[in-house]
N, C-alpha and C positions, 0 to 999 in steps of 0.2 A: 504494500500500500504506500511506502515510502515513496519506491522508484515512481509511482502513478505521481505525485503529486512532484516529486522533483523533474521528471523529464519532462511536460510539458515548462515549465519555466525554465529551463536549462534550453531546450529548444529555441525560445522565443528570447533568448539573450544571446545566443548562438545565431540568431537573424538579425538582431537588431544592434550587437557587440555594445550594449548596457547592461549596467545589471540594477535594474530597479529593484529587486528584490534580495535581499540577503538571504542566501542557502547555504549555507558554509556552514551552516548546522546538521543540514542532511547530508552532504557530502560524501563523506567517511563512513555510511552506514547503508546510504541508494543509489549512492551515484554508481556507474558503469563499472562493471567488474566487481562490485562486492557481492558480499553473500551476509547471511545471516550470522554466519561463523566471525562478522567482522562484529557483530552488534555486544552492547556491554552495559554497564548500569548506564548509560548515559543518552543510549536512544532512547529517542521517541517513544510513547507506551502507544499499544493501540488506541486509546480514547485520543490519544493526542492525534494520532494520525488521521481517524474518524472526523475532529475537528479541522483538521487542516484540510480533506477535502472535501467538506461538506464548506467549508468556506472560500475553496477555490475560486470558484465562477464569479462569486463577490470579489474576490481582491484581483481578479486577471480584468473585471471591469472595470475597476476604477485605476488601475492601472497601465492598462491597453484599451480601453472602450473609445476614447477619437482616436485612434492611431490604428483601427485593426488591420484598414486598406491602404496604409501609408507602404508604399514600393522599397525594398532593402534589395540589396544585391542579392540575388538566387543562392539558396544551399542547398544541402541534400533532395533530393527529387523537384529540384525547382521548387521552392516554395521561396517564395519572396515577400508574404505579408504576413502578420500573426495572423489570418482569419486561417491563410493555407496552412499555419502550424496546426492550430486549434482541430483542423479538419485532418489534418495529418495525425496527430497526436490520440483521435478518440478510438481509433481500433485495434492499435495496438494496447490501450487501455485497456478496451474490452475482454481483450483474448488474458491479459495478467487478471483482471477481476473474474473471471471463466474459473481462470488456475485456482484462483483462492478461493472460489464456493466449491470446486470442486476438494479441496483437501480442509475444509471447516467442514464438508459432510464425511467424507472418508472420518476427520477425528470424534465427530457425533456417532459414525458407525461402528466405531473401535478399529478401525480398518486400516487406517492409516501405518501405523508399526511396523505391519507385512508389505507395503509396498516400502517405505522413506529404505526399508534396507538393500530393496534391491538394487 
């Protein structure tokens, strides 16, 4: 849930090379290449993360809301405006929140154990 909440604004500072938003808190715990194995007393709890993207859309609007169609030089698959991020960004979300209902049902099932080993 981390990675959901940092790669879209990692994206959108990676187009637009500001960084209106400080993440240097998630960093070290979602950003690219970690894993859970990096995580310590000091990430994130799930309520926190819960809140962070349940507050998403609120702070990406007051933060990019006149700017969505403003032209930046093209990155990754040609995306050149936060709207093409935003539109870029939502299905790869989906397919990570897919992962996490499906292993929050696996650990309601008891099920979980026998696959995380293989």
């Amino acid at each position: 849930m981390g990675h959901i909440y940092l790669d879209q604004f990692l994206w959108i500072q990676s187009l637009t090379r500001e960084v209106s938003i400080d993440l240097s808190a998630y960093h070290s715990f979602f950003g690219f290449g970690t894993t859970p194995t990096d995580f310590n007393e000091c990430t994130p709890s799930y309520e926190d993360l819960i809140r962070l993207l349940r507050d998403q859309p609120i702070v990406t609007e007051q933060h990019y809301g006149d700017i969505l169609n403003r032209e930046y030089q093209p990155i990754y698959m040609g995306m050149c405006t936060i709207e093409d991020v935003l539109i870029r960004t939502i299905f790869p979300e989906g397919i990570h929140m897919q992962t996490i209902n499906i292993i929050n049902r696996l650990i309601k099932e008891g099920s979980y154990d026998q696959y995380s080993k293989n």
